[in-house]
C-alpha positions in Angstrom: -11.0 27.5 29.0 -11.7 25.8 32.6 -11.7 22.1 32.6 -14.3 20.2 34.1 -13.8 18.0 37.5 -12.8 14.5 37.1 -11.0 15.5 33.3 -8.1 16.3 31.8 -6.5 17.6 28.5 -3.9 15.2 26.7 -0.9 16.5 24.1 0.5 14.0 21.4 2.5 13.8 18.3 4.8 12.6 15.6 3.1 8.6 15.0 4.2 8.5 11.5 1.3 6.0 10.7 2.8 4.5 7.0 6.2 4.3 8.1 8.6 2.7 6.8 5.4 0.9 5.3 1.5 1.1 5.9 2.0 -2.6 7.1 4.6 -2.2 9.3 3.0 0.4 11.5 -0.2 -1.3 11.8 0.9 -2.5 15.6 1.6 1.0 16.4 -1.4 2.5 14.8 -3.0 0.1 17.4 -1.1 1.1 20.2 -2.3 4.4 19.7 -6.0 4.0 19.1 -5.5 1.6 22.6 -4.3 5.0 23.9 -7.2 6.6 22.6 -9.7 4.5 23.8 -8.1 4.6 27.0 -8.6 8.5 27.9 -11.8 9.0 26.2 -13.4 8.6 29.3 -11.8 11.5 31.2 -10.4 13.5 28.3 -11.7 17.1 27.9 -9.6 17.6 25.5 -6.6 16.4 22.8 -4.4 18.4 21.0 -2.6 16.1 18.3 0.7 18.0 17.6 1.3 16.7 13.8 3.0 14.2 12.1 0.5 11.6 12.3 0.8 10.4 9.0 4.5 10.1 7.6 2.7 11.1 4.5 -0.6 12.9 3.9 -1.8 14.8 0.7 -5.6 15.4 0.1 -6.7 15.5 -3.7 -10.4 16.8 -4.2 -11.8 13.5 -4.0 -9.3 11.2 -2.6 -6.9 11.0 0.6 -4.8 8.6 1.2 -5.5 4.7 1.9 -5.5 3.2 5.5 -5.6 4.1 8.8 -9.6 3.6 9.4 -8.6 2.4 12.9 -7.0 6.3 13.9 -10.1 7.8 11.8 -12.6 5.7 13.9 -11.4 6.4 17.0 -11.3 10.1 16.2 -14.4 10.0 15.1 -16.1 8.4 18.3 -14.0 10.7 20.5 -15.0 13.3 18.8 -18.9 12.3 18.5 -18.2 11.9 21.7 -17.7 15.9 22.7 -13.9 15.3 22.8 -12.7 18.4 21.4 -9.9 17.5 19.1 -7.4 20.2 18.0 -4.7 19.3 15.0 -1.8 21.2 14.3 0.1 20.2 10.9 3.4 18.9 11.1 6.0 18.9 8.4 4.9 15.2 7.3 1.0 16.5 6.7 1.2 20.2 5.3 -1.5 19.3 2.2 -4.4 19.0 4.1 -7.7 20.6 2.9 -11.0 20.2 4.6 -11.0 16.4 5.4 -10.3 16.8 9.3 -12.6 19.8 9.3 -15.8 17.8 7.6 -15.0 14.2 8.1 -14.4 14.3 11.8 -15.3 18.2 13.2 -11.6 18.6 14.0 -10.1 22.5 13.5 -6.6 22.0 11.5 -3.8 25.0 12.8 -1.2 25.7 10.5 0.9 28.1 13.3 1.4 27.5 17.1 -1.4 28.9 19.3 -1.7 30.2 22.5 -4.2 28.8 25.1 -5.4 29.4 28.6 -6.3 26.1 30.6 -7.1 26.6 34.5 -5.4 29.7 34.6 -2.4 28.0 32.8 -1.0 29.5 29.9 0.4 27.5 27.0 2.4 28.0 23.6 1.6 25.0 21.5 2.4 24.0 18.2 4.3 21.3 16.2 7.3 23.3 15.7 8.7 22.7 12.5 10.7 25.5 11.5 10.7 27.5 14.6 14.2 29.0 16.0 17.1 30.1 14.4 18.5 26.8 12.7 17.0 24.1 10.5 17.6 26.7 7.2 17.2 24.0 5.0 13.8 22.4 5.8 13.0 26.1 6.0 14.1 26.6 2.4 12.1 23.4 1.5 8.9 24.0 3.6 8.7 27.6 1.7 8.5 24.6 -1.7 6.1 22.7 -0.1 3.7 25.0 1.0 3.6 27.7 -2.2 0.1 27.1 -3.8 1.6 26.3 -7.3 3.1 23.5 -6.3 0.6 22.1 -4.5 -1.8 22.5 -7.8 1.0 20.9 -9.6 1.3 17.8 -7.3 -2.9 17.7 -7.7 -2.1 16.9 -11.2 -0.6 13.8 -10.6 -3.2 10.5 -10.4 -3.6 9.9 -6.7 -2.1 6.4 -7.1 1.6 8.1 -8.5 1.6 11.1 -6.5 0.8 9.1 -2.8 3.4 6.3 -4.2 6.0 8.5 -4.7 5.8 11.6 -1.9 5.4 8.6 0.8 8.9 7.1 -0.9 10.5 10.6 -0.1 8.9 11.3 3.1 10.9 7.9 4.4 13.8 8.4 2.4 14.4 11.7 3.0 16.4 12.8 6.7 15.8 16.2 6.2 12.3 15.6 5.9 11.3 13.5 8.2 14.0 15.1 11.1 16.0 12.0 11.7 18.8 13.3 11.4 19.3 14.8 15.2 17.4 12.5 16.9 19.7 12.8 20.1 19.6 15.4 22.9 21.9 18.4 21.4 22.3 20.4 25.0 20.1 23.7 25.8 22.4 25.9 23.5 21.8 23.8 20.5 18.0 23.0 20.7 16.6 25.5 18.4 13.0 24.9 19.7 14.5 25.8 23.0 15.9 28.9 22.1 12.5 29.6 20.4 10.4 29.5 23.4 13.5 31.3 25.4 12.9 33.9 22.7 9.0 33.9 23.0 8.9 33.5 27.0 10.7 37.2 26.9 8.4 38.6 24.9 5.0 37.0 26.7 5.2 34.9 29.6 3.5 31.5 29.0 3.6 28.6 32.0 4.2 25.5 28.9 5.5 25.3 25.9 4.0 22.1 24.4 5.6 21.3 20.8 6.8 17.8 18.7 9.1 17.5 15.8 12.2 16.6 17.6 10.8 13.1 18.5 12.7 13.4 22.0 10.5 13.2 25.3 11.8 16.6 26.7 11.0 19.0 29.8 13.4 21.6 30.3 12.8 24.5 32.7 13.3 27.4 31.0 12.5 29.8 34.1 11.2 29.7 37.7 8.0 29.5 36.3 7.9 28.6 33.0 8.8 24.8 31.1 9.2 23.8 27.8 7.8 20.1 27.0 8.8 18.1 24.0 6.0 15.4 23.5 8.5 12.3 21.6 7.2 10.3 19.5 4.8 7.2 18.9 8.0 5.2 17.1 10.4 4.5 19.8 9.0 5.9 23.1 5.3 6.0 22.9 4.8 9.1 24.8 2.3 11.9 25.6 1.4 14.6 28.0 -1.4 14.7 30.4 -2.4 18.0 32.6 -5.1 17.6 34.9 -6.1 21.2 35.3 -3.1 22.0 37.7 0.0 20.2 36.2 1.4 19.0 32.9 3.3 15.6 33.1 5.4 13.6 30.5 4.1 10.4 30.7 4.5 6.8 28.5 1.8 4.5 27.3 2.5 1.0 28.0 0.0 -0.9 27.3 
């Protein structure tokens, strides 16, 4: 995939929009459609690395209430010619189609590997990935085997949204807070991951979320490893402009 003169491909993740409440992350929902509207006029490209909703469950014929601002703007970009890629994270596993037909954006489930300018990339949200993190492993195996996915369908919407948003803020080993700090190299399992990966295949980026930490560790000569933060605390993103990817914060 070649980029176009003059534009530019942009990498974000973990917002948690409905977190702790859907009222009290209204002003960052905004921040982020600001951000939005901002790059639609030189973005080629953005690739939303999961976790935009603390919560997201789609029933047949209902999805959950709020966020028309994000859906909008998504929308426009992507009426636009913006192409939009998602990749779940471990807050929006249960999606089925809405992204898809609503808003012509493809939904991953599994890191992918790109080709941008000659560039390669490894990108994904990476929940799950490396050799710790054995109990969200054990849960995601729960959350994502089709009978309990048909069970939690049974539920009215208005029990089943109450309720899974309740546990998707309550619960740490859900939602990852509990290693929100810097654990050194050694102790990053995402880091070993793409250590693992980069000697199997080289790739120039590895572009993930999850760990809610604004990270860019070198992982060779040639090769860097990019945590994207988070829309919570440090309102971050990546930008590469056809030659270089950059960490950078949105401050407006």
């Amino acid at each position: 995939m070649n980029i176009p003169e003059g534009k530019k491909i942009y990498f974000a993740s973990d917002n948690h929009l409905g977190a702790p409440t859907r009222e009290a992350s209204v002003y960052r929902e905004k921040k982020f459609v600001n951000w939005l509207d901002s790059i639609k006029s030189d973005a080629f490209a953005i690739f939303l690395l999961g976790d935009l909703f603390d919560f997201w469950f789609e029933y047949r014929h209902v999805i959950p209430k709020g966020f028309a601002r994000t859906f909008g703007k998504l929308a426009e970009l992507s009426d636009m010619g913006v192409m939009i890629h998602y990749f779940v994270g471990n807050h929006d596993l249960w999606m089925n189609g809405y992204f898809e037909e609503e808003l012509n954006i493809p939904v991953f489930y599994q890191p992918k590997a790109y080709e941008f300018n000659g560039k390669s990339f490894f990108i994904g949200h990476g929940d799950g990935l490396g050799p710790g993190d054995k109990g969200y492993k054990r849960m995601k195996k729960v959350f994502t085997n089709p009978v309990a996915k048909w069970l939690f369908r049974w539920l009215h919407p208005d029990l089943g949204i109450r309720l899974a948003q309740y546990l998707s803020v309550k619960n740490k080993l859900i939602s990852g807070e509990e290693d929100v700090k810097f654990l050194g190299e050694e102790n990053e399992w995402l880091v070993q991951y793409c250590k693992e990966k980069l000697r199997q295949e080289h790739r120039d980026y590895f572009v993930f979320g999850h760990r809610h930490l604004p990270l860019e560790i070198a992982l060779s000569e040639k090769s860097t490893y990019i945590n994207l933060g988070d829309w919570i605390t440090y309102f971050t993103y990546a930008e590469f402009d056809g030659k270089n990817l950059e960490l950078k914060t949105f401050k407006s």
